[in-house]
C-alpha positions in Angstrom: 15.2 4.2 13.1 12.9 7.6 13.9 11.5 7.7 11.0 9.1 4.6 9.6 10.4 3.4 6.2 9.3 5.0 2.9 7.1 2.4 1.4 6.1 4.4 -1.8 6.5 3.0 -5.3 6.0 3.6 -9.0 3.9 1.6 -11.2 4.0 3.3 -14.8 3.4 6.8 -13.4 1.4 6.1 -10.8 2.5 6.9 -7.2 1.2 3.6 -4.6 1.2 4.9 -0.8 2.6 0.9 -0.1 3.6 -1.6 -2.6 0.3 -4.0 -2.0 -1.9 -4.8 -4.6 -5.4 -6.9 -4.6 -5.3 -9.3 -7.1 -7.9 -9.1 -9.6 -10.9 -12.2 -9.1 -10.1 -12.2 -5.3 -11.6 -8.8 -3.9 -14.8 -8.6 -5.3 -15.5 -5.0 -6.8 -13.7 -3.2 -3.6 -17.3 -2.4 -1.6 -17.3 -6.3 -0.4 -14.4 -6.1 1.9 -15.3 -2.6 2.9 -16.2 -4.2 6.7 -12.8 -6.5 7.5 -10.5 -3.9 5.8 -9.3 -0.2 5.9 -9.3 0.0 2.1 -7.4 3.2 2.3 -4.3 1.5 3.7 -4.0 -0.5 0.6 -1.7 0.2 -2.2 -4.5 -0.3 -5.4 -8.2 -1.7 -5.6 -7.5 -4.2 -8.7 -11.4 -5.1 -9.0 -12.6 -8.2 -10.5 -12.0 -8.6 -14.1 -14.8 -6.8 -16.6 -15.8 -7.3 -20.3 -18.1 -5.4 -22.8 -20.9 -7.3 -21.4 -22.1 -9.2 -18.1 -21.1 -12.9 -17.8 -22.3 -15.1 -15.9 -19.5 -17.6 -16.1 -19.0 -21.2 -15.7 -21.5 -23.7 -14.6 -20.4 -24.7 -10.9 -19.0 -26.4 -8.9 -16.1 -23.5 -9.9 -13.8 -23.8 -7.2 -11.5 -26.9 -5.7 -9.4 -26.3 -3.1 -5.8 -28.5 -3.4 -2.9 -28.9 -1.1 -1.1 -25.7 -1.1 -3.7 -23.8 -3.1 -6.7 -23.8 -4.9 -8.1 -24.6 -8.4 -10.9 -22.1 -9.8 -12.7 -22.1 -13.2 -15.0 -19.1 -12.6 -15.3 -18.1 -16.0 -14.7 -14.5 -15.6 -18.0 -14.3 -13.9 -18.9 -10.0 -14.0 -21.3 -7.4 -14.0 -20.2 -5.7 -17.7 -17.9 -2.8 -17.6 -21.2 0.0 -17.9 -22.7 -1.8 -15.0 -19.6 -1.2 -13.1 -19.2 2.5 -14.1 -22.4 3.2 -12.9 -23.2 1.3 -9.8 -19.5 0.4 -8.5 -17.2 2.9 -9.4 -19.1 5.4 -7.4 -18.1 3.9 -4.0 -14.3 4.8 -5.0 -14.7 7.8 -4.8 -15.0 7.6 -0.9 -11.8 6.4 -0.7 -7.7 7.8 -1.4 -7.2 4.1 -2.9 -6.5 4.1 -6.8 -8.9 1.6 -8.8 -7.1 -0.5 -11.2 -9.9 -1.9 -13.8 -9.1 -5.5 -15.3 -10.6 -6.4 -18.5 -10.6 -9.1 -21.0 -12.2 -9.8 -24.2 -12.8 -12.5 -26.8 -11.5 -10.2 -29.8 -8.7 -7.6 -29.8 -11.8 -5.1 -30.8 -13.3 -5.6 -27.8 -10.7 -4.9 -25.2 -9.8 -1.6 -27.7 -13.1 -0.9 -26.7 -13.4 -1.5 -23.0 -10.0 0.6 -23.5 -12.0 3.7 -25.2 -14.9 3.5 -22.3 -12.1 3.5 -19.4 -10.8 6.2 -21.2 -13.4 8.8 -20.6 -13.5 7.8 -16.7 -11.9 9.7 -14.4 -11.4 7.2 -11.5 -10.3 4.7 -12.9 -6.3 5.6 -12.4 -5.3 2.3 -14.9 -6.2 -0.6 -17.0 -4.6 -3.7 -16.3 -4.9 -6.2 -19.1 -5.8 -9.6 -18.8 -4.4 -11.7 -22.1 -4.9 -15.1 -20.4 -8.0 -15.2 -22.3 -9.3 -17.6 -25.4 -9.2 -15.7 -28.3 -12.7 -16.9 -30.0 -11.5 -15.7 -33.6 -8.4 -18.0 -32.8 -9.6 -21.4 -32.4 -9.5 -20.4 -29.0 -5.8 -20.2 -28.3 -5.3 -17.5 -25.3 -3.8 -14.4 -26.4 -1.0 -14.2 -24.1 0.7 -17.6 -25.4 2.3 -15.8 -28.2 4.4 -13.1 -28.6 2.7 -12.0 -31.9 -1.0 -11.6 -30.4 0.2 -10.3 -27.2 1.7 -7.2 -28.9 -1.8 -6.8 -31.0 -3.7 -6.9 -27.9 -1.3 -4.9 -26.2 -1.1 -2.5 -28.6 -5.2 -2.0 -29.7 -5.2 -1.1 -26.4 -2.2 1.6 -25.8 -3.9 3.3 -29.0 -7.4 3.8 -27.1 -6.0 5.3 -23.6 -3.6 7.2 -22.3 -4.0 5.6 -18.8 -1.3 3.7 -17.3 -1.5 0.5 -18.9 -0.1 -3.0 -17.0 -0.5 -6.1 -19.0 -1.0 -9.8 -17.0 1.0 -12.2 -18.0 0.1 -16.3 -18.4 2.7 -18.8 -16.8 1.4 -21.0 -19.3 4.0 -20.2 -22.1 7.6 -21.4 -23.1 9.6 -18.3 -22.2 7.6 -15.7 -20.7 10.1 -13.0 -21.3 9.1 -13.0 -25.2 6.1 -12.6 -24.1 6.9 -9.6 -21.8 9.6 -7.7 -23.9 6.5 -7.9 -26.7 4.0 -6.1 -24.5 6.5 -3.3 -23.3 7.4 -2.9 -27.4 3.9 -2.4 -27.7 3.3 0.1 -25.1 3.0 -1.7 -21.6 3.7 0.8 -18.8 4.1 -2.2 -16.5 3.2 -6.3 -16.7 1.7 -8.1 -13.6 2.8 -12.3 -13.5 1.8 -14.4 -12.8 -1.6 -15.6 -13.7 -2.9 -19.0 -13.0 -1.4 -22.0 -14.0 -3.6 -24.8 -15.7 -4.5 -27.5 -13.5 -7.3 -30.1 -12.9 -8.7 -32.4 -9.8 -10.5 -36.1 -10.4 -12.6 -37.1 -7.8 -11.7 -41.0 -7.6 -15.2 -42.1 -6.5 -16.9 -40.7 -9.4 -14.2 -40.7 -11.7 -15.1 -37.4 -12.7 -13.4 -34.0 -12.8 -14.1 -32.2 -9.8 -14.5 -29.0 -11.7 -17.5 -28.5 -14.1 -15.5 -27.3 -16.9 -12.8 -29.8 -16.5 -9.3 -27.7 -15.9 -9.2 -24.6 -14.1 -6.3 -21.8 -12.8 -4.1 -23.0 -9.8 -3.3 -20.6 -7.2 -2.2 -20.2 -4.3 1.4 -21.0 -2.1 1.7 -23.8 -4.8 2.9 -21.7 -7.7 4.6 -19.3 -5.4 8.0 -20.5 -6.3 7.1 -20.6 -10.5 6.0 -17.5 -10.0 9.3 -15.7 -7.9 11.5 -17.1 -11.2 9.2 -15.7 -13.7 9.3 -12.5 -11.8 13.4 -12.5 -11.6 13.7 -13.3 -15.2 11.5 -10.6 -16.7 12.5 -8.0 -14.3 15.9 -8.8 -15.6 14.7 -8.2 -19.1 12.4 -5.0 -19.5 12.7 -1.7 -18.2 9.6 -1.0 -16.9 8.2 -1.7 -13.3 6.8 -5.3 -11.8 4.3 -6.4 -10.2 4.6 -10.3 -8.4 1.4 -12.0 -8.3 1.6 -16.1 -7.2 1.1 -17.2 -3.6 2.1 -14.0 -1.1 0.6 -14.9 1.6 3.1 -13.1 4.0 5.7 -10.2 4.3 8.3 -12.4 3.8 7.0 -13.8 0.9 6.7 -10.4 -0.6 10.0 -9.4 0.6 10.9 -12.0 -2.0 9.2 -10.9 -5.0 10.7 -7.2 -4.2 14.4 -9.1 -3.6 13.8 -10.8 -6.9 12.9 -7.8 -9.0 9.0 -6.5 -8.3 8.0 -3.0 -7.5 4.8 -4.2 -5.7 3.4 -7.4 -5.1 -0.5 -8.3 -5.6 -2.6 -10.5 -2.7 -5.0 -12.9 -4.1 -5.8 -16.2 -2.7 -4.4 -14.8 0.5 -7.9 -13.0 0.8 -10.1 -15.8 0.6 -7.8 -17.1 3.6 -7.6 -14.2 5.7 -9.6 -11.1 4.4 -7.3 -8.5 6.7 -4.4 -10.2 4.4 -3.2 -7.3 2.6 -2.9 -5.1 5.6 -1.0 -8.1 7.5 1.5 -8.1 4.9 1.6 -3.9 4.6 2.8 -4.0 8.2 5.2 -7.1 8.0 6.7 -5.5 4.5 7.4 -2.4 7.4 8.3 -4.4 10.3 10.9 -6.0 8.5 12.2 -2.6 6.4 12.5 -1.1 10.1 14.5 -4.0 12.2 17.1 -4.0 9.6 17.4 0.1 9.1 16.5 0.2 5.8 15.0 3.6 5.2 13.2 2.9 1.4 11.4 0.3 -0.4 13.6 0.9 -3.2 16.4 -0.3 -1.6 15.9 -3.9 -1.6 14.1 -3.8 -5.4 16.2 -6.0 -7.1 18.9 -6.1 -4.7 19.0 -10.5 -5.1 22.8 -11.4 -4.7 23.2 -14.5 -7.1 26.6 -14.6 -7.5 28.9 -17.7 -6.8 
């Protein structure tokens, strides 16, 4: 074809130049892969998850790596959403790449309020919302386990911005489309999934957990298949857009996602693999658009044949 394909797409009203996302936790704040990567050329900046105030996370060691993947119990380790305003935001503004802002809390009034900060910030072009986090005033059961407290934290936050607003679902649930239809009712423009799934290592010598705090997330191109069926069944369900997240670690493995339903596809462990992984896969995503004539993105969103 003359002309190369036409890798825009939508996520809730905003325009990506590519379909490829950094998942939040696995590119730092943006500034750290600033050296290995042309930041422009990626879709959206999703930086590393931020509450009210800084954490300092779990007690190490935090990270295990396992065949096909890797186990992490970070703890949400961040520098406090002010302390981002101030000292990291301002590097985005060097760049054409929209910043996506993750943010968690223990309480639904705290992420209304990280909601009403991010409001006021001009840069910040959404708020994606983590609900894979214990809910303190809940004996801490995560809020996106249940449809009922994933509509509250969904919608607490919808009332405080008017920013696109993607909500990140947990694989850890009985039937993740509940969950999903709940968070577009209550104002989602979009829902990323999958999050990590709940694991745990034992090192046989010691007989001890190999992770500090016992259990931890798995990622990786372990849960890439739990992750693809998620994807198909809630892109089947809601009308608004999809983002895969769960072990792309190549075009073809995107390709997927986009097959199965997605409208862009996030990168995380793939980065702590191959920092120039998002790129890699923005070109393959092409290459393979191109040797088969296909002129748009859109064309194979959804296009999975799963007839008899």
């Amino acid at each position: 074809m003359s002309e190369k394909p036409d890798l825009r797409t939508s996520i809730g009203g905003i325009i990506l130049k590519n379909p490829v996302i950094t998942a939040s936790g696995t590119f730092g704040y943006g500034e750290e892969f600033g050296t290995l990567v042309d930041l422009n050329r990626i879709g959206a900046i999703i930086v590393k998850g931020l509450s009210l105030s800084p954490s300092k996370g779990n007690k190490p060691p935090r990270v295990v790596e396992t065949p096909c993947g890797m186990l992490n119990a970070i703890g949400l380790e961040n520098v406090g959403i002010d302390t981002f305003i101030n000292k990291k935001l301002p590097f985005f503004r060097t760049l054409s790449t929209p910043v996506i802002v993750n943010i968690y809390g223990k309480s639904i009034d705290e992420y209304a309020r990280l909601a009403e900060i991010i409001e006021d910030t001009g840069e910040i072009a959404a708020i994606e919302v983590n609900i894979s986090c214990p809910n303190v005033k809940k004996g801490g059961i995560a809020f996106g386990v249940k449809a009922k407290s994933a509509y509250k934290v969904t919608k607490a936050v919808r009332e405080k911005t008017t920013k696109t607003l993607i909500v990140k679902l947990s694989p850890n649930v009985t039937d993740i489309t509940e969950i999903a239809e709940s968070a577009v009712e209550a104002g989602a423009d979009s829902l990323s999934l999958i999050n990590t799934i709940t694991g745990m290592a034992i090192d046989i010598n010691t007989r001890r957990p190999k992770l500090a705090n016992i259990t931890g997330g798995l990622s990786g191109p372990a849960i890439k298949p739990i992750a693809l069926r998620m994807v198909w069944q809630v892109a089947q369900k809601v009308k608004v857009p999809v983002i895969g997240v769960g072990g792309i670690f190549s075009a073809e493995d995107a390709v997927e996602f986009f097959i199965a339903g997605a409208t862009a596809v996030q990168i995380g462990t793939a980065n702590f693999v191959n920092p120039r992984a998002t790129i890699d896969i923005i070109e393959g995503i092409e290459k393979y658009l191109e040797d088969r004539n296909i002129s748009c993105l859109s064309d194979i969103i959804g296009a999975i044949d799963t007839k008899n």
